[in-house]
C-alpha positions as CSV (number, residue, x, y, z in Angstrom):
1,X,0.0,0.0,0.0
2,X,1.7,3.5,-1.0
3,X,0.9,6.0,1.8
4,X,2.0,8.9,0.2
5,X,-0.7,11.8,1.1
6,X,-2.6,9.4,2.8
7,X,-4.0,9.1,6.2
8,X,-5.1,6.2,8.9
9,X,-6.5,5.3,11.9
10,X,-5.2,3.7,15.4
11,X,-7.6,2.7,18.3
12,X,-6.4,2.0,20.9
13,X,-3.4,4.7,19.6
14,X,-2.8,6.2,23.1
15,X,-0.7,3.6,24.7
16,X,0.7,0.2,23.7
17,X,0.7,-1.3,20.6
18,X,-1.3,1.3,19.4
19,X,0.7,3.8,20.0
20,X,3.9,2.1,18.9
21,X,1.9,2.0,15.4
22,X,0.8,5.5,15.4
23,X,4.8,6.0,15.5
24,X,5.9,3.7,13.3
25,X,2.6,5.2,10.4
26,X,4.3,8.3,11.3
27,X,7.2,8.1,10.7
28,X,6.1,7.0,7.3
29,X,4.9,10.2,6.7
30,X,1.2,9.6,6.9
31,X,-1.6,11.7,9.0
32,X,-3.0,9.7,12.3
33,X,-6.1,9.8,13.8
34,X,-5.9,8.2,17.3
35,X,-9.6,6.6,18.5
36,X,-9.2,6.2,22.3
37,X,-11.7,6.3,24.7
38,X,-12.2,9.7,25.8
39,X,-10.4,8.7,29.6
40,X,-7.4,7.8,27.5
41,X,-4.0,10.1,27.5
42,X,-5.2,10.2,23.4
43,X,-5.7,13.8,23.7
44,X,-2.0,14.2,25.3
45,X,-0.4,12.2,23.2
46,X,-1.4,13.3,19.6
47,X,-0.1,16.6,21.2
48,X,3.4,15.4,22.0
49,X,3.2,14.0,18.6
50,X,3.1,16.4,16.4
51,X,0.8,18.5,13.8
52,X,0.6,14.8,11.8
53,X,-1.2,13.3,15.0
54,X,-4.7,13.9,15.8
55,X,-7.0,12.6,18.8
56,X,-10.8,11.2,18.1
57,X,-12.4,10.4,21.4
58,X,-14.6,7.6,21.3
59,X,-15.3,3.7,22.5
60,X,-15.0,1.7,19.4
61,X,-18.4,0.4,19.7
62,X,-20.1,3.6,19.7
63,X,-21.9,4.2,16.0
64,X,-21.3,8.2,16.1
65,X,-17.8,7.9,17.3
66,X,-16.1,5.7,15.5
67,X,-18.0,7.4,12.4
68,X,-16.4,10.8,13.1
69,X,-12.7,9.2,14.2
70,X,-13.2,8.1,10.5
71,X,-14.6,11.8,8.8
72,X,-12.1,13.0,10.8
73,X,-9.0,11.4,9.1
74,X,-10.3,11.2,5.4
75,X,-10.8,14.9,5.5
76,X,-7.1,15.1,6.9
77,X,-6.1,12.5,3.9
78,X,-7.6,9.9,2.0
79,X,-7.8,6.9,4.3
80,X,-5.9,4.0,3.4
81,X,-4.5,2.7,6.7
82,X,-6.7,1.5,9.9
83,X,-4.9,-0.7,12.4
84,X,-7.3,-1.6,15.2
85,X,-5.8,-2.5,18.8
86,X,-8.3,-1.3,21.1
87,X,-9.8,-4.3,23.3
88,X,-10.1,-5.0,27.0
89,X,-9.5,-8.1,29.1
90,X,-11.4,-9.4,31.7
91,X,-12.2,-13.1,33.9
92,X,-15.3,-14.9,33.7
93,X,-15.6,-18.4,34.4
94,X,-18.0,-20.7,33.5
95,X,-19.0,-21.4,37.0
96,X,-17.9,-19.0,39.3
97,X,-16.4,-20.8,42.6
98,X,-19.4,-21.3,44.6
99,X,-20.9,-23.3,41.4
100,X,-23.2,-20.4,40.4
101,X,-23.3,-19.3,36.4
102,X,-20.3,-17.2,35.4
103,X,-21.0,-13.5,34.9
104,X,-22.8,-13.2,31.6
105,X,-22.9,-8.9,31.7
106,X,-19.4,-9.0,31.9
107,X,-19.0,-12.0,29.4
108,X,-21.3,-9.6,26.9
109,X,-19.1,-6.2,27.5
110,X,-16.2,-8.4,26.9
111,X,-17.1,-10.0,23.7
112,X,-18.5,-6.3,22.6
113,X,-15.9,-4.3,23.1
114,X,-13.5,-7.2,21.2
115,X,-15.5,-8.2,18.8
116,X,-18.2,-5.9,17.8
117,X,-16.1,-3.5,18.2
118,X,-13.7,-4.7,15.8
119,X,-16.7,-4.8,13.1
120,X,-17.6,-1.6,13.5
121,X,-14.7,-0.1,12.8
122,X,-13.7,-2.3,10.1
123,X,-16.7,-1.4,8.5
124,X,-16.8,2.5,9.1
125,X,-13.0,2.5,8.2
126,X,-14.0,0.1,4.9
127,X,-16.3,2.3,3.7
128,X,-14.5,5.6,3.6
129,X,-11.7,3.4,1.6
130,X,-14.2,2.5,-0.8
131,X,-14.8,6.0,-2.3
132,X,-11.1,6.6,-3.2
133,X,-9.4,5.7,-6.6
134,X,-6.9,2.8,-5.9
135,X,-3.7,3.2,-6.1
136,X,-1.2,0.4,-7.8
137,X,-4.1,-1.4,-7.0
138,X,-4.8,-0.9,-3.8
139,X,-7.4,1.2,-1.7
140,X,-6.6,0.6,1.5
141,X,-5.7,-2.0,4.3
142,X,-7.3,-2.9,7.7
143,X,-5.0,-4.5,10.0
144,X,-7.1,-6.5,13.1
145,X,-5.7,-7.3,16.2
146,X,-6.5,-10.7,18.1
147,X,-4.5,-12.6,20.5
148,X,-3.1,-16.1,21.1
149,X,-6.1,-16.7,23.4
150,X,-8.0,-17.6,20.0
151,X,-6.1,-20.5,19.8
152,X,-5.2,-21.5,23.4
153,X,-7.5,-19.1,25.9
154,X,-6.2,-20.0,29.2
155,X,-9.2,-20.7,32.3
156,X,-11.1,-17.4,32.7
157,X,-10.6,-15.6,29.6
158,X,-13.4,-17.4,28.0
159,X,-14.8,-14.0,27.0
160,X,-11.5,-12.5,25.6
161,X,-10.4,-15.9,23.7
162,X,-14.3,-16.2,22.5
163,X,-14.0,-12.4,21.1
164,X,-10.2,-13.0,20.0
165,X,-12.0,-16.3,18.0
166,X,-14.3,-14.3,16.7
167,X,-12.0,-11.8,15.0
168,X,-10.0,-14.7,13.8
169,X,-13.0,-16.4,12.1
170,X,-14.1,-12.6,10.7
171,X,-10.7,-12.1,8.8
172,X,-10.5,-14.3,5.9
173,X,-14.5,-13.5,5.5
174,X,-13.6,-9.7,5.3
175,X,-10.9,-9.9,3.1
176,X,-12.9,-11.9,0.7
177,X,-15.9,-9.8,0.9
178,X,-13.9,-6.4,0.5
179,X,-11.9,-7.6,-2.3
180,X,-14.3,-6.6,-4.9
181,X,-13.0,-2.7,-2.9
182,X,-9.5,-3.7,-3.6
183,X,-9.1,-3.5,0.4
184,X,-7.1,-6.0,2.3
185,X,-7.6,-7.4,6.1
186,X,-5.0,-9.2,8.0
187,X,-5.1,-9.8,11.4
188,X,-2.1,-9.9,14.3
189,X,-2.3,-12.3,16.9
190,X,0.2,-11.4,19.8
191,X,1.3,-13.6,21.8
192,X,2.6,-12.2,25.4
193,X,3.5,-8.5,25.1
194,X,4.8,-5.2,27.7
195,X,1.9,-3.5,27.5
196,X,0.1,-1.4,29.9
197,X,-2.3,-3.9,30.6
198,X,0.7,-5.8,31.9
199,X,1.2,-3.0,34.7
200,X,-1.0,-4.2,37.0
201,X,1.0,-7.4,37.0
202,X,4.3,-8.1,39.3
203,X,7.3,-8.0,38.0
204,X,7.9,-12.0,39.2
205,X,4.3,-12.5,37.3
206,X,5.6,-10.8,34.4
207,X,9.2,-12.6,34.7
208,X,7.4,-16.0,34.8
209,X,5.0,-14.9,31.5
210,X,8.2,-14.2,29.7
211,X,10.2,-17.9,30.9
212,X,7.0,-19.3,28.8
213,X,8.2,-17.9,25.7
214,X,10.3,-20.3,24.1
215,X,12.6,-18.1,21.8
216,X,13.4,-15.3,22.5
217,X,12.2,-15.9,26.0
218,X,10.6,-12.5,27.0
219,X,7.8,-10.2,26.7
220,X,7.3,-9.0,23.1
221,X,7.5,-5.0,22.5
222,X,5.3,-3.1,21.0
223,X,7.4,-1.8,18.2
224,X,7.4,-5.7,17.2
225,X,3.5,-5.7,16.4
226,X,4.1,-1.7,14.5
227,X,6.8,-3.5,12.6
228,X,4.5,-6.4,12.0
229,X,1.4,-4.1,11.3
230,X,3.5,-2.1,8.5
231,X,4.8,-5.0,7.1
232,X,1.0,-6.1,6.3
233,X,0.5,-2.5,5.0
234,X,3.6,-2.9,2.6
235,X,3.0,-6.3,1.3
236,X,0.1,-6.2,-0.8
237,X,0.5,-10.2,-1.2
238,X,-0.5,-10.4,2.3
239,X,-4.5,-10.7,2.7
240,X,-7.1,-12.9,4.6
241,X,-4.2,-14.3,6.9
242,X,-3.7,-14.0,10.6
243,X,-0.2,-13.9,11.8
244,X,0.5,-15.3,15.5
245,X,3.2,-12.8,16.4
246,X,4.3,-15.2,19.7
247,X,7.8,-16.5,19.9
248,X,6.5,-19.8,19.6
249,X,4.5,-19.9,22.9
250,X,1.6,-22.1,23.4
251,X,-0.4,-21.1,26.6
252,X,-0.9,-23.1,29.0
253,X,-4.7,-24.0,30.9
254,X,-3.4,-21.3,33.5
């Protein structure tokens, strides 16, 4: 995908992988929108970044929000570029430990926020690609994010890995369906990454996440999923594929 006078959009851009991609797309030279939630540092960081960055307040399964993140950068630039990070974790069990059901609101706002989420900016995102003239070919690319959990969801992240599943099963559908566009989807499956979400960890939990990674055995960085992401975004061959970006690990039950 050339990027040239071209613009895209990062959820989840305010920290993380996100933000390591908002970086990496700028560096590039292109114009990025960041869609955080407005509680996010989104507002602070498209500051530090630069005239190039921009902040769009929103939760990625609002209809209006994610509509305007998406006016927002295809005024800037014709939108080519959407990689989609935001997400949440969260434990549900199937029984909870006195035998009662697990938590099914919680199951629900997990699953939405991963999954439905993911649609509707894939499909807001989508359609503003649609109404440009390819280029070499190309209109755009959407880059997903899910996680090993789709594979190997360990006990209480049934939501998560259900959600993470979900985007997994949705890739090879989207790419097919917006080929007609000329758009491509592809889909990043981290494995165990130093991520905020990670803060609320120890540093002997996070020690013993990293001894599970067989090669190299740590946590992966964030500028290893923007170098994946812009690898996708370069590579027009690449389309309808998820990649497991995961140093070989395979989770265990716990």
């Amino acid at each position: 995908m050339h990027l040239e006078n071209s613009s895209a959009v990062v959820t989840g851009g305010a920290s993380g992988l996100g933000l390591a991609t908002v970086q990496a797309l700028l560096a590039r030279g292109v114009l990025v929108t960041i869609l955080d939630l407005p509680t996010s540092q989104g507002a602070q960081v498209a500051e530090s970044l630069g005239a190039a960055a921009s902040f769009a307040p929103g939760d990625v399964r609002d209809d209006e929000a994610v509509a305007a993140a998406v006016a927002l950068a295809d005024g800037r630039a014709p939108l080519r570029t959407l990689v989609h990070c935001a997400g949440r974790g969260g434990t549900v069990r199937v029984l909870d430990k006195a035998g009662a059901p697990g938590d099914y609101d919680l199951y629900r706002e997990i699953v939405a926020v991963n999954l439905f989420g993911t649609f509707n900016v894939l499909r807001h995102a989508a359609s503003a690609m649609a109404a440009h003239e390819p280029i070499d070919g190309e209109r755009g690319v959407c880059v997903l994010t899910a996680s090993v959990a789709a594979f190997e969801g360990q006990i209480g992240q049934i939501p998560y890995a259900s959600a993470k599943a979900g985007v997994v099963g949705m890739t090879i559908v989207a790419a097919r369906d917006l080929a007609q566009r000329q758009i491509r989807v592809c889909t990043i499956a981290p494995g165990v990454f130093d991520t905020p979400i990670l803060s609320r960890f120890s540093q002997d939990i996070k020690d013993g996440l990293a001894a599970q990674v067989p090669h190299p055995s740590r946590l992966g960085r964030p500028e290893e999923y923007a170098a994946t992401a812009m690898h996708i975004v370069d590579n027009a061959m690449l389309n309808g594929e998820t990649i497991r970006l995961d140093g070989a690990i395979r989770m265990s039950p716990r």
